[in-house]
N, CA, C and O atoms as a GROMACS GRO file, in nm:
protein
  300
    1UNK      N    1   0.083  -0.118   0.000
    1UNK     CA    2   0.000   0.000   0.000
    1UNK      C    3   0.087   0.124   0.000
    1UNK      O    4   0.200   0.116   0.049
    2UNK      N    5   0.030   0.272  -0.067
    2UNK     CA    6   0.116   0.341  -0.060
    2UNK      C    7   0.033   0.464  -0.004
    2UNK      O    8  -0.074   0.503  -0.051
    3UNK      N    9   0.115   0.532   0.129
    3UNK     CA   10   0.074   0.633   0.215
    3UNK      C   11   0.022   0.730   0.127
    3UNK      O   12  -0.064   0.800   0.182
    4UNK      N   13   0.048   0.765  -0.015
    4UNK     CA   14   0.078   0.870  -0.098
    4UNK      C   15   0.005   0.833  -0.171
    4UNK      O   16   0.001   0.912  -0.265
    5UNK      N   17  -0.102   0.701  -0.193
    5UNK     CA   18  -0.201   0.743  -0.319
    5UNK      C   19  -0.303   0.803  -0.304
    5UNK      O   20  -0.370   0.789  -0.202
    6UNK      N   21  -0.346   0.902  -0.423
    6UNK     CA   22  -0.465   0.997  -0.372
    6UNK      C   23  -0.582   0.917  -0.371
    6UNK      O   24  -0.660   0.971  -0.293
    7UNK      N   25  -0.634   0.810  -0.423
    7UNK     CA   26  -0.719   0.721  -0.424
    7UNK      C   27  -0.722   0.624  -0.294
    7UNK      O   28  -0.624   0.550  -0.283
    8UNK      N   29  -0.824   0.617  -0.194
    8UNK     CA   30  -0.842   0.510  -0.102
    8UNK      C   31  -0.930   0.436  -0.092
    8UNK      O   32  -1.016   0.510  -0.045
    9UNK      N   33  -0.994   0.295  -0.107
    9UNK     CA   34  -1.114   0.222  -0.109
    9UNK      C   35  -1.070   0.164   0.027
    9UNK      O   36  -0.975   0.089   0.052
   10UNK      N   37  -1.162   0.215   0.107
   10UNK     CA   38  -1.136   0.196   0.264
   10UNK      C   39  -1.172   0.033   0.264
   10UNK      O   40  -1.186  -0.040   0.166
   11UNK      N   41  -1.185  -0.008   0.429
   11UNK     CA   42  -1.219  -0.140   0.425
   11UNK      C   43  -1.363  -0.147   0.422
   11UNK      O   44  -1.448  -0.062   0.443
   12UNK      N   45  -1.373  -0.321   0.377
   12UNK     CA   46  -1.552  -0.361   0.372
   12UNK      C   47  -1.646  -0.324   0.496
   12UNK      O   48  -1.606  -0.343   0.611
   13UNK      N   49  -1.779  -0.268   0.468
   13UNK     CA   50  -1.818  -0.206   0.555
   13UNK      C   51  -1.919  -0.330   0.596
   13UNK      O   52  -1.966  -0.406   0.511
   14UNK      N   53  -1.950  -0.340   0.748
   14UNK     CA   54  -2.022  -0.428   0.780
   14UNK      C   55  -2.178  -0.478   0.738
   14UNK      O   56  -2.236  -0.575   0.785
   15UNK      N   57  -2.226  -0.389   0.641
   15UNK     CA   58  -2.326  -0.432   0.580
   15UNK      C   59  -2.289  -0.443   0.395
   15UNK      O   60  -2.361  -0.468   0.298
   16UNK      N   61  -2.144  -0.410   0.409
   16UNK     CA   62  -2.113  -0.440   0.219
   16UNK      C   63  -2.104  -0.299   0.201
   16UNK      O   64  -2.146  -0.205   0.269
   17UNK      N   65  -2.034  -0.304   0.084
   17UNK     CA   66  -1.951  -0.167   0.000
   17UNK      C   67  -1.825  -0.126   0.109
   17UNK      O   68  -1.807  -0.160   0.226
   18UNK      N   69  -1.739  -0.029   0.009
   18UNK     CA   70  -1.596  -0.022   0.044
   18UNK      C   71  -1.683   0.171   0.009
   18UNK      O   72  -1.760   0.216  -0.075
   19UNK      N   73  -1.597   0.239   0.154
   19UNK     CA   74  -1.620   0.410   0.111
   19UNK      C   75  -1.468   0.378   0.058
   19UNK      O   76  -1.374   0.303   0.086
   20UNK      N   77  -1.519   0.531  -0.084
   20UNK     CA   78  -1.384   0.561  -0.117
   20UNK      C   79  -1.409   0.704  -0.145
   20UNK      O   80  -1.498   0.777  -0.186
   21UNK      N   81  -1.242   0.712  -0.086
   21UNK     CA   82  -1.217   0.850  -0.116
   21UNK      C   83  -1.121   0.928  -0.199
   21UNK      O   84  -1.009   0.884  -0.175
   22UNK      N   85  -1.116   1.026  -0.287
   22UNK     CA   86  -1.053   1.082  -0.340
   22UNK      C   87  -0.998   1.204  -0.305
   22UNK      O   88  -1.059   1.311  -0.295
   23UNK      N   89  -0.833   1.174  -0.279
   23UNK     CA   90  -0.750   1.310  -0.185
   23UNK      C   91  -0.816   1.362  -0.064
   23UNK      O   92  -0.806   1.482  -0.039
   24UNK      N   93  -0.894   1.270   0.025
   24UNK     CA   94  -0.953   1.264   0.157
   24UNK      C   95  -1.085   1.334   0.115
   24UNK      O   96  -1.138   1.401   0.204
   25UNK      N   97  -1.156   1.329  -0.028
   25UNK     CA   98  -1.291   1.358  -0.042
   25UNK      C   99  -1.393   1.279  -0.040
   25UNK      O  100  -1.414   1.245  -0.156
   26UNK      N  101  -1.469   1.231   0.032
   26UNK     CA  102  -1.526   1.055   0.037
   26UNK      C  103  -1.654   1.145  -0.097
   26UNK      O  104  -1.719   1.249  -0.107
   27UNK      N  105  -1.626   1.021  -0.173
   27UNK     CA  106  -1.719   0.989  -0.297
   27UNK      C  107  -1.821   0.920  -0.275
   27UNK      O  108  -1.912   0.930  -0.357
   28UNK      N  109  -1.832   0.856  -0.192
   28UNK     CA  110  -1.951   0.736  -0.182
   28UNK      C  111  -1.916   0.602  -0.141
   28UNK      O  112  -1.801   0.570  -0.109
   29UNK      N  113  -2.022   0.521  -0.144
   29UNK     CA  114  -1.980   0.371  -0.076
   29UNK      C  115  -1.982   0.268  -0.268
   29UNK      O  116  -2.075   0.238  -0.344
   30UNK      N  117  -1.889   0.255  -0.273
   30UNK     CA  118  -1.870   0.171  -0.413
   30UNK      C  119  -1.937  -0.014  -0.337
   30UNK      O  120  -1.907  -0.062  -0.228
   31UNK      N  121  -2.026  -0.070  -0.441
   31UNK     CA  122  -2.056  -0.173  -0.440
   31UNK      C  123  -1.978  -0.283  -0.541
   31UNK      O  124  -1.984  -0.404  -0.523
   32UNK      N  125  -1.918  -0.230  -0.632
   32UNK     CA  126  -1.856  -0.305  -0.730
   32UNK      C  127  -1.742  -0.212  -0.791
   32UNK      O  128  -1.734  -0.090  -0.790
   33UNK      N  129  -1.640  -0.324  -0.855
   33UNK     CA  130  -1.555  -0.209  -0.957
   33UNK      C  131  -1.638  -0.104  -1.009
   33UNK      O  132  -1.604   0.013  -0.991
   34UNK      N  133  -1.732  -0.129  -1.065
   34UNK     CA  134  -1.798  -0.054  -1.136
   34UNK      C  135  -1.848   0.029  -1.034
   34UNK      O  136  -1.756   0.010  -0.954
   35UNK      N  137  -1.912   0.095  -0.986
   35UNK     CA  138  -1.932   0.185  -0.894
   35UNK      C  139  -1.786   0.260  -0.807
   35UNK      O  140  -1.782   0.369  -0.751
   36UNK      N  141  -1.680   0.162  -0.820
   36UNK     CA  142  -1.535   0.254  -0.806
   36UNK      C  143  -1.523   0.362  -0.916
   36UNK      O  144  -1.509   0.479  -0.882
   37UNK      N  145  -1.529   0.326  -1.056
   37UNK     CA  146  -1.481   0.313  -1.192
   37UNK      C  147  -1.561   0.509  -1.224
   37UNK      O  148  -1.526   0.617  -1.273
   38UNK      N  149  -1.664   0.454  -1.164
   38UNK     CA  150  -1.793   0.574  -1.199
   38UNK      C  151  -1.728   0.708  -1.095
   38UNK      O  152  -1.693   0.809  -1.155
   39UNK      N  153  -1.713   0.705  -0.930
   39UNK     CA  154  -1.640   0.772  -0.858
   39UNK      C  155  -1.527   0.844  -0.911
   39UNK      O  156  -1.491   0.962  -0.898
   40UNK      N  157  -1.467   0.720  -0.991
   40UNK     CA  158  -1.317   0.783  -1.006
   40UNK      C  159  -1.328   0.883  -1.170
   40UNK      O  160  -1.256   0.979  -1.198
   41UNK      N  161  -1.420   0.835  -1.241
   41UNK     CA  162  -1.473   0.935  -1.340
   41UNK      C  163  -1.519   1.056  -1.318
   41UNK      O  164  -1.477   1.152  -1.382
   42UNK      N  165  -1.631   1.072  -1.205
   42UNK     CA  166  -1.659   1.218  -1.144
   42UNK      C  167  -1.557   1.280  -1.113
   42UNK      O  168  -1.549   1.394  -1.160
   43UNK      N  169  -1.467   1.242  -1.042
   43UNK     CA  170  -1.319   1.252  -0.990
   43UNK      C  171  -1.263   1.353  -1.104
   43UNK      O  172  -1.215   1.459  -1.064
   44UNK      N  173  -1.266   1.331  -1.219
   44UNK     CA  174  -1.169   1.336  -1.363
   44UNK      C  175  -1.111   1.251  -1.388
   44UNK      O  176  -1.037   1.304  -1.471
   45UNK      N  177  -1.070   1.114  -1.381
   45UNK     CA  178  -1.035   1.022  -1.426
   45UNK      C  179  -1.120   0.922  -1.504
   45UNK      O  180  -1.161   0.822  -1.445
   46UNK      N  181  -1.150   0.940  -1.639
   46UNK     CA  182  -1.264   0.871  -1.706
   46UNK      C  183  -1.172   0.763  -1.752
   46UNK      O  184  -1.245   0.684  -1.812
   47UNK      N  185  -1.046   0.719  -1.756
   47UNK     CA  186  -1.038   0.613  -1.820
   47UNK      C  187  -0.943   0.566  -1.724
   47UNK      O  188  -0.829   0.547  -1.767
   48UNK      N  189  -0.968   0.540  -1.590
   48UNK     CA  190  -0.941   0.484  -1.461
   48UNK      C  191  -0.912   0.316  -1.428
   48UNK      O  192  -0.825   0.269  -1.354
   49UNK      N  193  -1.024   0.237  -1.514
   49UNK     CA  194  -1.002   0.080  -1.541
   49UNK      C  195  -0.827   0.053  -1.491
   49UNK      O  196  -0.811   0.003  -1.379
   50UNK      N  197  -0.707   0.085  -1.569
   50UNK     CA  198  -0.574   0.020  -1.560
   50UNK      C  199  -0.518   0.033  -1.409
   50UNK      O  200  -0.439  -0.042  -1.353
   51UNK      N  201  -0.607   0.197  -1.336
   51UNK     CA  202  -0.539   0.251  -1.231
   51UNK      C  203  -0.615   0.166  -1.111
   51UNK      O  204  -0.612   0.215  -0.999
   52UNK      N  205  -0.672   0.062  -1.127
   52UNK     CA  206  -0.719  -0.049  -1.016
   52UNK      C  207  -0.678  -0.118  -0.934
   52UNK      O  208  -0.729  -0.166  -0.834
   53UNK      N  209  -0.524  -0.126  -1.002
   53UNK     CA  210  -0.432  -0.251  -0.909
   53UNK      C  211  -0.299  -0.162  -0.943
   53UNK      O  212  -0.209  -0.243  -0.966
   54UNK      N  213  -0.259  -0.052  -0.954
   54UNK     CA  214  -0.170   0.048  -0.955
   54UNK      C  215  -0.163   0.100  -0.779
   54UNK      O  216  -0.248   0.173  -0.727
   55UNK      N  217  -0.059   0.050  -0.718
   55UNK     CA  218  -0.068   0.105  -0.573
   55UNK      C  219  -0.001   0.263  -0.572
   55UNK      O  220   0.037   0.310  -0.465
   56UNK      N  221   0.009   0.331  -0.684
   56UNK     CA  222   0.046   0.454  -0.705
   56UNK      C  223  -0.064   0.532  -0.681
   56UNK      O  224  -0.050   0.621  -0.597
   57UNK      N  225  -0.180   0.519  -0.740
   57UNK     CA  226  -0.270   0.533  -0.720
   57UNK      C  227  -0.386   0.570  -0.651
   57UNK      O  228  -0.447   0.676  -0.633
   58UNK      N  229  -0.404   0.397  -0.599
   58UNK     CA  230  -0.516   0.319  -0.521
   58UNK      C  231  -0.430   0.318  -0.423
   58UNK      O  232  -0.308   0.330  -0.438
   59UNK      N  233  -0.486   0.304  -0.322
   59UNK     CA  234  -0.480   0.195  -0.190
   59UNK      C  235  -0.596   0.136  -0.140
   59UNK      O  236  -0.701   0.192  -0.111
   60UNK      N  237  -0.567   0.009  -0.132
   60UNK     CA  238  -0.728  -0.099  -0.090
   60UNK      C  239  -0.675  -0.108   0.066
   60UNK      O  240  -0.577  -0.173   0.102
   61UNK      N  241  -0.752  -0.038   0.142
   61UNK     CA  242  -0.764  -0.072   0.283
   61UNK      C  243  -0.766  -0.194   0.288
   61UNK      O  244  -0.788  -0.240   0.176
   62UNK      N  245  -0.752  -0.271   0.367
   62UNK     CA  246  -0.774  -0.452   0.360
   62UNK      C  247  -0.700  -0.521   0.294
   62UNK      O  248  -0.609  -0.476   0.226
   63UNK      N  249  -0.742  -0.694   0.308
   63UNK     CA  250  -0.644  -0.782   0.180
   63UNK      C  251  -0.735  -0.852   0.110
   63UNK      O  252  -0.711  -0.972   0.107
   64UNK      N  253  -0.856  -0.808   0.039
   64UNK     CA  254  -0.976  -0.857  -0.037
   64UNK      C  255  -0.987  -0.736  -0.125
   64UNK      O  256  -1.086  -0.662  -0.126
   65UNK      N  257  -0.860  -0.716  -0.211
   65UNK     CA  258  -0.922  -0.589  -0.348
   65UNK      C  259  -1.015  -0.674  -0.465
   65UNK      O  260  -1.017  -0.789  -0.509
   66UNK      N  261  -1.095  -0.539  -0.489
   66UNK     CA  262  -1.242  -0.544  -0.536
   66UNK      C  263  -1.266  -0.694  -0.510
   66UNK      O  264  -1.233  -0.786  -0.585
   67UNK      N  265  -1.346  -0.707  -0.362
   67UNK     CA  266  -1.431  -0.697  -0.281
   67UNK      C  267  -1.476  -0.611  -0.251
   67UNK      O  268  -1.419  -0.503  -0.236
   68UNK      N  269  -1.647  -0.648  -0.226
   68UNK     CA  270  -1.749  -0.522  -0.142
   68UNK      C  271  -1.886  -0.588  -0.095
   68UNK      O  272  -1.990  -0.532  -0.061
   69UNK      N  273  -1.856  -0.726  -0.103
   69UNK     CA  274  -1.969  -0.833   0.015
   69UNK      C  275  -1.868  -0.853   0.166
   69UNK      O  276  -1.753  -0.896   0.171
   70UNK      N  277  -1.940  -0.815   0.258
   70UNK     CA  278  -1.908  -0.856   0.449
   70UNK      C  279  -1.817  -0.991   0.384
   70UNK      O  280  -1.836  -1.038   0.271
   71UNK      N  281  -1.727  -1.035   0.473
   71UNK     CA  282  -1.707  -1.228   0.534
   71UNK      C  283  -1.865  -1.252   0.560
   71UNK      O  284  -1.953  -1.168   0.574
   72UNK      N  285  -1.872  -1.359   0.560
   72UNK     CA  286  -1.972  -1.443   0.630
   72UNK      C  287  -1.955  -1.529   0.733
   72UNK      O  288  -1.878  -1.625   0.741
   73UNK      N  289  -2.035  -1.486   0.811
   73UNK     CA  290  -1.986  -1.505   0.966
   73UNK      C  291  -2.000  -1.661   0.974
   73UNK      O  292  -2.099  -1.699   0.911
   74UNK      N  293  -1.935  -1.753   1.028
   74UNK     CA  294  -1.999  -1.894   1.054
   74UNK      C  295  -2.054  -1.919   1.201
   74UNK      O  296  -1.989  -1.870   1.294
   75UNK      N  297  -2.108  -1.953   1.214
   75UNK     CA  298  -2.174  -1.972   1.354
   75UNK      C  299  -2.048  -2.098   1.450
   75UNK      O  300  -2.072  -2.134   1.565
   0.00000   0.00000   0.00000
């Protein structure tokens, strides 16, 4: 992960979706790449797709990138 990317998809939130934020501006709760993809377009980045797994970038809070379903708890 890098301290320095302006992009952050925080960790999975306990009911699902990842908040992400852009240069500490939270965009919304992304449910899928695609709902990252759309964020990072409002952003100004319309052709964002390559910058997904770029830790220049991104940083994926967690170790489940694009994920945005909870674990499932086992009893």
């Amino acid at each position: 992960m890098s301290a320095n990317a302006p992009i952050v998809v925080h960790r999975i939130s306990a009911s699902g979706g990842r908040r992400v934020t852009v240069r500490d501006q939270i965009m919304g709760l992304a449910h899928s790449d695609e709902d990252l993809l759309e964020f990072l377009r409002q952003a100004g980045l319309p052709d964002a797709a390559d910058l997904l797994d770029d830790p220049t970038w991104i940083e994926w809070v967690g170790d489940r990138r694009h994920e945005y379903d909870p674990l499932e708890i086992i009893p």
